[in-house]
N, C-alpha and C positions, 0 to 999 in steps of 0.2 A: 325031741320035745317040740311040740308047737305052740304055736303064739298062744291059742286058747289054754293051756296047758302051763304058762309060765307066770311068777308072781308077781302080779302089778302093782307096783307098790301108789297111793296117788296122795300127793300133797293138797290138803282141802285149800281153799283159797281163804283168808280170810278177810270176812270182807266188812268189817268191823272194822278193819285197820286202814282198810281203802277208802271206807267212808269220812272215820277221821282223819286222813290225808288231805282227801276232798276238802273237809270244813276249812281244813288249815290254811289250803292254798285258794281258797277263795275267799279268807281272811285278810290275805298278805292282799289278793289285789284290790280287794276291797280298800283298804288304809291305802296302796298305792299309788290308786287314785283319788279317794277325795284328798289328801294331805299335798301332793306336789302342784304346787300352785307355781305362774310365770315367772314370779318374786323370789320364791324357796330354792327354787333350782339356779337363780341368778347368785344367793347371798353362795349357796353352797359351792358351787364356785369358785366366787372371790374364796373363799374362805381353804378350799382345799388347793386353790393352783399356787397356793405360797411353798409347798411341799416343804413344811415344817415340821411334820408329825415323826422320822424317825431315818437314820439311814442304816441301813442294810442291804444286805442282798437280796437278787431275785430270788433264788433258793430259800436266803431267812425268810422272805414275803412267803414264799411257797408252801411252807412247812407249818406257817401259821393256820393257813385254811386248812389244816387236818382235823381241826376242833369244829370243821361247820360246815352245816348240810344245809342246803337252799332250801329253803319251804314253798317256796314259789313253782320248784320243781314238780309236778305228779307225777313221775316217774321215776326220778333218780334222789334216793335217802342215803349215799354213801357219802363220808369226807368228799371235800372239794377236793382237795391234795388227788385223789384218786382220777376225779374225773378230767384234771385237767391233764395229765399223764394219759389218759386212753384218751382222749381227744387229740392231743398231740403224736400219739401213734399211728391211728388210724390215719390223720390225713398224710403223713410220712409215707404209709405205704402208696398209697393214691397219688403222689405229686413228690416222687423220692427226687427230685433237682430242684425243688424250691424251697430250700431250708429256712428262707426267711418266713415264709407260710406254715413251716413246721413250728416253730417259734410263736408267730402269733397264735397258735392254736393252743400252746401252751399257756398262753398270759393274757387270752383273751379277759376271761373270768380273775384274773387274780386280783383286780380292783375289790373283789369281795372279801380282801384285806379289812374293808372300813368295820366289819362285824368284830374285827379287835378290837380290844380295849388299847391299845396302842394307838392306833386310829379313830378313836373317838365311840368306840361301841355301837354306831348307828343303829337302829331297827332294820328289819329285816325288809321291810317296804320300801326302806331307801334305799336299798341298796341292791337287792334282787329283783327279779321280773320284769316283763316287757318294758322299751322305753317307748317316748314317743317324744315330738316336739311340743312345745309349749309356744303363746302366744297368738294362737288363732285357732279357730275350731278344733276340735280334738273329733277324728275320724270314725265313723260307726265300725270301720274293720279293724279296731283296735279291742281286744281280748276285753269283755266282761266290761264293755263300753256304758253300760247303765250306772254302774254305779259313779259316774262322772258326774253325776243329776248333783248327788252332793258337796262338788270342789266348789271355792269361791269363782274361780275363775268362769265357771258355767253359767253363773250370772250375772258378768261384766261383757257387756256387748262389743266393746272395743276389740275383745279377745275370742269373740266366737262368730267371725269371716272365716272366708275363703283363705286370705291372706294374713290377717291380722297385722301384725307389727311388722310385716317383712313385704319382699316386693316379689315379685314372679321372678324366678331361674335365678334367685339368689345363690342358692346353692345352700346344700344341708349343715357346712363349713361355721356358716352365719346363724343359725340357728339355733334357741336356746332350748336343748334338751331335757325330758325329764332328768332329776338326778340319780346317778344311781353305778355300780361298778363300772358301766362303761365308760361312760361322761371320765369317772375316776382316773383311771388307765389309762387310758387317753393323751389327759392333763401329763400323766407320769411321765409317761411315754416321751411327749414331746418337750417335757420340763427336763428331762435329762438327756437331751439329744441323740436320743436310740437313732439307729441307721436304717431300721427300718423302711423300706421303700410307702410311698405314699397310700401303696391299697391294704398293706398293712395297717397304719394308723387306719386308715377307712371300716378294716371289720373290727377294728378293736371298740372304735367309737359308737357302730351302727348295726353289730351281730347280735341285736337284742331290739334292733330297730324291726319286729316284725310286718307290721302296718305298711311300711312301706317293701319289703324285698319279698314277703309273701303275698301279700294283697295289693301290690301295687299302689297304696294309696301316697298321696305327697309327693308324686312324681313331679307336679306342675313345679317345684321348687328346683327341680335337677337341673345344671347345666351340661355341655357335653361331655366335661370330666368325671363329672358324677355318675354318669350312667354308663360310663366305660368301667367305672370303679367295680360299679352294680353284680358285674358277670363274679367277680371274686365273693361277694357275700352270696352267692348261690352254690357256692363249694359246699357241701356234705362236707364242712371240717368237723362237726360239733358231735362224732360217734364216738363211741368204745372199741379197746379191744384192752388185754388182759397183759399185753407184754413192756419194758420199762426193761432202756436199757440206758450207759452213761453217756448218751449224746448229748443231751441239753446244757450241758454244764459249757461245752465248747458253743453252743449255737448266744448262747448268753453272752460269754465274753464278747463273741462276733457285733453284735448289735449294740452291748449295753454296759457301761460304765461299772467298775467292779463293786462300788457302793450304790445304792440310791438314793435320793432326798426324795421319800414318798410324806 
């Protein structure tokens, strides 16, 4: 039988559903930017680096995000629980001797805990989608940059410099970030003394930092540690693949305290 001759079967696209995707996720950045102001992301903060909210496991944190799908995302509508498992696969096979990068790849995203009701239920603007830094001009190569016309912040001059509140080659360290899972994680991270090596905390904090590691912008802030860091947020960790097996349960102990105070 030949090709012409065999039943093709073809799944229509629908694009109905892509369109409402579309509205959704340019919903979420639309609220993401005008609501995170220099102030909001400072109270949020204080406010989560007390890590009051609940203690558990990584695993309990893990199991949580099965109930929620990023809206931020345009491509990926599956549990988080999912994606954080093919993310942490893929780069396993890629970088099979550096299990602590297997690990972060795991937990980068888990800060999207805050979508619990355990954690405060946040919206989904807080807590998904690109970050950026706050306290001085906010970067034209930052995603769906217009609608920024609307923050307070965009019309306080103090806050829309080159510099703003901060000094040259500060470093991204000093810097007060939008808020939002990573900022979160972060906090966690380093609130429970994970072992993590230091480019670890680096993508956990700035793999959502797109403005600057795909568009270079904000470099002027980097000192020489930062931009040695830079080469590890340029790892293709953040793919799929289909396979889950019980490693992570050992990579966890390895780093991370058998409760946490998230």
């Amino acid at each position: 039988m030949t090709y012409g001759e065999m039943p093709v079967s073809i799944v229509p696209r629908d694009y109905e559903k892509e369109s409402l995707r579309r509205e959704i996720v340019l919903e979420i950045y639309r609220k993401n930017h005008i609501n995170p102001t220099y102030e909001f992301a400072k109270k949020k903060k204080e406010e989560y680096e007390k890590l009051d909210k609940a203690v558990m496991s990584i695993w309990e944190c893990c199991e949580l995000l099965n109930e929620f799908v990023d809206e931020s995302d345009p491509d990926l509508d599956e549990p988080q629980l999912e994606h954080l498992l093919q993310s942490a696969e893929a780069i396993q096979k890629d970088y099979p001797d550096d299990d602590w990068l297997h690990l972060t790849a795991l937990i980068d995203d888990l800060g999207k805990v805050l979508l619990h009701p355990s954690f405060g239920a946040q919206p989904q603007w807080a807590v998904v989608g690109d970050t950026f830094p706050l306290g001085y001009a906010l970067d034209e190569a930052i995603v769906h940059h217009h609608f920024f016309k609307e923050n307070p912040d965009y019309q306080n001059p103090a806050l829309n410099t080159e510099l703003g509140v901060y000094t040259e080659n500060s470093g991204p360290d000093n810097v007060t970030m939008s808020w939002g899972h990573d900022e979160y994680m972060y906090l966690v991270a380093k609130g429970n003394n994970a072992t993590l090596p230091p480019a670890g905390l680096f993508i956990i904090r700035f793999h959502s930092f797109y403005a600057l590691h795909r568009s270079g912008s904000y470099t002027y802030l980097m000192n020489d540690e930062d931009k040695e860091m830079m080469t590890w947020l340029e790892v293709k960790y953040d793919l799929y693949s289909k396979s889950k097996e019980p490693y992570y349960p050992y990579l966890i102990q390895k780093h991370f305290p058998e409760k946490l105070k998230p």
